[in-house]
N, C-alpha and C positions, 0 to 999 in steps of 0.2 A: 770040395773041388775048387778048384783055383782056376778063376775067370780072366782070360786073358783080353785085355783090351784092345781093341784096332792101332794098327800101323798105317800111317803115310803110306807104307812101300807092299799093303796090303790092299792098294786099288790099284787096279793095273787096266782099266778098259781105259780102250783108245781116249774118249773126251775127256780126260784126265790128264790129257797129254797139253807140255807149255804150247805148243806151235797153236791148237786148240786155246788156249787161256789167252794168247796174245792177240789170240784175232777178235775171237769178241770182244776183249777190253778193247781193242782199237776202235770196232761198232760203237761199244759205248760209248768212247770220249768222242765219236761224232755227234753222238744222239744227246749225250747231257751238255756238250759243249751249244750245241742248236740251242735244246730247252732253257738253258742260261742267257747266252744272249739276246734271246727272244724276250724270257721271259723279264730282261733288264729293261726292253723297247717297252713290254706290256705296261710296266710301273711306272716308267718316265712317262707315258700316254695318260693316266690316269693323275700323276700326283708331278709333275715336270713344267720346268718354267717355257720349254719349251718343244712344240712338235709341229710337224711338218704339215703340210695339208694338200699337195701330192705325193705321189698318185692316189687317186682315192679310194684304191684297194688295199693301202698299205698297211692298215691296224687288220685287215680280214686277214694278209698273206702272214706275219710276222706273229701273231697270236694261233690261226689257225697253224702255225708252224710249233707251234710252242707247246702245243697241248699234245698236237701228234707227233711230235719227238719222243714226248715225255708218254703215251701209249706204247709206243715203238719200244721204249727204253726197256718196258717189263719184261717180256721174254727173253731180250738179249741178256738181262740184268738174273733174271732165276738162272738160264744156261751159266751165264758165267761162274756163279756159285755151285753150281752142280759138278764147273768143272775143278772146281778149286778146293772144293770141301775138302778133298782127304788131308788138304796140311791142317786143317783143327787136328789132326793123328799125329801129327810129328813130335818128335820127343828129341830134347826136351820141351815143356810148352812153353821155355825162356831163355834164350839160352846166354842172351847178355842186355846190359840196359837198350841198347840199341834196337835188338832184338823185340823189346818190352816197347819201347817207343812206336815201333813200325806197327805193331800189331794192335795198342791202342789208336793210333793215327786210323788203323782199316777198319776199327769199330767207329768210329767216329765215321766213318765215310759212310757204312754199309745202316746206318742210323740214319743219317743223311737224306740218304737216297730212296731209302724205303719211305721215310717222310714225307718227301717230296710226293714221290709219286704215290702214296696212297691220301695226302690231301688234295692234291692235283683232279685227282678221278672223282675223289666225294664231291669237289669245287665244282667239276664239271655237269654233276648230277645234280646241285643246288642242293646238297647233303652236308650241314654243319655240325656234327657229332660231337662236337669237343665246344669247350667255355673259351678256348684263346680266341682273338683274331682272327682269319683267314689271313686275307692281304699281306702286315707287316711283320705277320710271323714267316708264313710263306716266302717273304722275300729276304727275313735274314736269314735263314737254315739254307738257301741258295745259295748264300756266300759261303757257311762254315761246307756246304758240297764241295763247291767249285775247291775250296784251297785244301780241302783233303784229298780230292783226284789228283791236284799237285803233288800233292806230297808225296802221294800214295806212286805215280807216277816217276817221279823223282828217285825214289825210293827202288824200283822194280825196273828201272831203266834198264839195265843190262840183259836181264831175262825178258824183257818186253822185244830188245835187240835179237838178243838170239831166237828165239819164237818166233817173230816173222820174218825171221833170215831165213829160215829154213822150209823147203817147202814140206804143205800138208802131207804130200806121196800116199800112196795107200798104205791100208793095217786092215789086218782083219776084225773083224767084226768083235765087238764087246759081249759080253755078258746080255748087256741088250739089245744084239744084234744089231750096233751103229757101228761104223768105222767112224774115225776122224770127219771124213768128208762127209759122211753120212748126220755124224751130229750136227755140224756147222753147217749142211743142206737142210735139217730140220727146224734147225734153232733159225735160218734165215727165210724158211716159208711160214711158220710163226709170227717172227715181226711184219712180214706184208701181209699176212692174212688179219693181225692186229690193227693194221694200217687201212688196207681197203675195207674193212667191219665200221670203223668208223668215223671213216674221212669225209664221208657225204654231207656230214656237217657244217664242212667248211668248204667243199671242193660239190657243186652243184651236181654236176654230171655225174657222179660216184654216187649221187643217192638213193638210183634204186638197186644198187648192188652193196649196201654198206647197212643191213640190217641190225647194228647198234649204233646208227648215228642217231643222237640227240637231237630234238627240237626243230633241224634243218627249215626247210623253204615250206613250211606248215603252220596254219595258225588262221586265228580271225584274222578277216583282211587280207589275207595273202601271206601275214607275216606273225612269228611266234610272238609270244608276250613271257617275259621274266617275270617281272612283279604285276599284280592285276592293278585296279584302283582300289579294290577291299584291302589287298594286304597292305598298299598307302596309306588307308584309313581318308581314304577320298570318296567320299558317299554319293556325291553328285555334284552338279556345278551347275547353279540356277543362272538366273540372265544379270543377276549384279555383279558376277565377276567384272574382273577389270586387269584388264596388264598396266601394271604400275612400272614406268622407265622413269629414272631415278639418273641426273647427274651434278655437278658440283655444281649449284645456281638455278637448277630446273625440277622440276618435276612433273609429268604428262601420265594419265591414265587414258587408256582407249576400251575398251570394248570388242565383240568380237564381231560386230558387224563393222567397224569403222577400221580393222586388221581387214578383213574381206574386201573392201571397200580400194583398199591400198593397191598400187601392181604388185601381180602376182607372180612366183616366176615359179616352173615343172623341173626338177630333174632326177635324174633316176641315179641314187644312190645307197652301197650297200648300209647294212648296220653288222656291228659285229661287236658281236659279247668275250669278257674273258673266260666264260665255260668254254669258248672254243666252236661256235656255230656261228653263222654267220647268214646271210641273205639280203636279194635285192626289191627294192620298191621304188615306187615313180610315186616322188611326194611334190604335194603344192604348196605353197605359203611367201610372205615376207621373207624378202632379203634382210637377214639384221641390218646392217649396214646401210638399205633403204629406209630401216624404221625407224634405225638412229636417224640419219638427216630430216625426215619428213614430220619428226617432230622436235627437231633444232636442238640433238645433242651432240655431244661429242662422237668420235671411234678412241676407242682403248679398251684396257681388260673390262671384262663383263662378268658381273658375279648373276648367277641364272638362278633362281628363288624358283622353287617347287611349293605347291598348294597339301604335296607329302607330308604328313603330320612329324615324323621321323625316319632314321636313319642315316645313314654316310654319306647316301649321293643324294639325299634331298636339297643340296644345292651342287653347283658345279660352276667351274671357271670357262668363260671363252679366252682366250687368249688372244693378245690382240692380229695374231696373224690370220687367224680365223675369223675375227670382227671383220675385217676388211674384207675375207675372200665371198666372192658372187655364189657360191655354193655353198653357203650358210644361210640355212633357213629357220625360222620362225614356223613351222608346217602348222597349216592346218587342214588337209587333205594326206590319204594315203591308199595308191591305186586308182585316184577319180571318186571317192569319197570320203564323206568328213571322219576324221580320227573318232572312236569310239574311245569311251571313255577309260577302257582299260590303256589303246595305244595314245591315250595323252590329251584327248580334248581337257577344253577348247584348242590347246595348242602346245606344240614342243619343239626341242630344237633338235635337229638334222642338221651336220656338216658331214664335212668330208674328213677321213682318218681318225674320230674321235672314239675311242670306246664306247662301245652301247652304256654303259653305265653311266654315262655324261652326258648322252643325248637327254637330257633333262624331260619330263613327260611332266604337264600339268602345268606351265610355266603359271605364274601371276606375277614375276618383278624381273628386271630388268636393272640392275644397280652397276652406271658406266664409271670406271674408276683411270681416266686419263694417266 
């Protein structure tokens, strides 16, 4: 008996329809178009000669935006291939080099994107399954995205045109009892029920209605902890510590009762991880920029030295616009109590807009490079 294979013109339910295929790809290039330019802010934040240091929600809204685009992105991202799949049926599967170009071009997209967003989620979970990088892989496979939704874009222009030139109108019910309206009503209470599930993360008030937000406003202290001091390989910190500030012609070691000792200044600002959580605390400590003068060094970049045995952010840059600003702290309280030694005793630094990954925890040097 002779097996006949699927046709294209052999799906016929409504979501299957271009008007359907156009609108969620338009969803999408909101949604990946967001998690791109966000996710460009999150790397320049981390590894960039320069960044801003108002408003000092700005790395919470711009990351917290990055991560829930890219949540958002999944269901609109399965709908659209659900609604697309029957051309893998069309015959022929080539029908000229152009033909062959465009359809390599969609694998390379649909590779992409699935990338993206399932290292995205792992990243978020603190879940490294694989031997690459996170960060610089993550950030090149964003660009080959971005320039294949061009292409792909480019490509489909015309059908994208007619698609939502025309309205959805009614149709009856499919195979699985959705019309048009009814997919494209399902597939968009998906992406908000995706979105309020785990936006309390980064959006406060949303957290006791977002029962898969991660890590949110919880934690010793008030506040979550990423890395403890065991996984630093920081076992404890006896009374000989020393903060060593280091510039061209000086060098000063203080202590942490002679830090205490200094004015203090309180403010309450948030921290924000790139998993995508965020939260606020009322921290005390040193103004860099007080501890620079009071002990006769200069202001410029500042390389921040961790007591961390290893890893990538065991040291971090201030830059010098944050050297300067009065909202850069030296902490060494959090909430009206001293930092425990997983949030950074004797001390870390707190500014404003920097990634949590940079707020340095465990300082011992201070290396000013005018």
């Amino acid at each position: 008996m002779r097996i006949r294979l699927p046709r294209e013109t052999d799906f016929t339910a409504p979501a299957h329809d271009v008007r359907v295929a156009a609108r969620l790809g338009l969803a999408l290039g909101v949604t990946f178009g967001l998690c791109f330019a966000t996710g460009l802010l999150s790397h320049a934040g981390q590894h960039g000669s320069w960044w801003p240091t108002r408003p000092v929600d700005f790395y919470r809204i711009t990351q917290g935006v990055h991560v829930l685009s890219g949540i958002v992105a999944v269901p609109l991202l399965l709908a659209k291939l659900w609604s697309v799949y029957p051309l893998l049926f069309a015959r022929p599967v080539v029908r000229s080099v152009r033909h062959a170009l465009e359809r390599g071009a969609l694998f390379v997209l649909l590779a992409a994107a699935f990338f993206q967003l399932a290292t995205g989620l792992f990243n978020s979970a603190q879940s490294y399954p694989w031997l690459f990088p996170f960060v610089p892989t993550h950030y090149a496979v964003a660009w080959v995205a971005i320039g294949a939704i061009g292409i792909h874009v480019a490509v489909k222009l015309p059908k994208i045109r007619d698609g939502l030139g025309r309205p959805v109108g009614r149709s009856a019910p499919g195979a699985g009892g959705l019309s048009r309206r009814g997919f494209l009503a399902t597939t968009g209470f998906a992406a908000v029920a995706a979105l309020v599930a785990t936006a309390g993360a980064t959006v406060p008030w949303l957290y006791r209605v977002s029962p898969l937000s991660w890590r949110a406003a919880r934690g010793p202290q008030g506040l979550p902890i990423n890395r403890t001091a065991t996984a630093a390989g920081v076992a404890r910190v006896g009374p000989e510590w020393r903060l060593t500030v280091t510039w061209p012609g000086g060098t000063r070691q203080l202590d942490r009762a002679q830090l205490v000792a200094l004015p203090q200044r309180t403010a309450t600002l948030p921290i924000a991880c790139v998993e995508g959580w965020s939260a606020t605390a009322t921290w005390t400590g040193v103004v860099v920029a007080d501890l620079l003068g009071a002990v006769g060094a200069p202001t410029g970049r500042i390389e921040v030295e961790s007591l961390e045995r290893s890893g990538a952010y065991r040291t971090s840059v201030l830059l010098p616009g944050h050297v300067r600003d009065p909202l850069t702290l030296l902490a060494l309280q959090i909430n009206g109590t001293d930092l425990s030694l997983d949030h950074g005793y004797p001390c870390r630094i707190i500014a404003a807009t920097r990634p949590g990954v940079t707020q340095t925890k465990w300082v011992t040097g201070l290396r000013v490079r005018p």
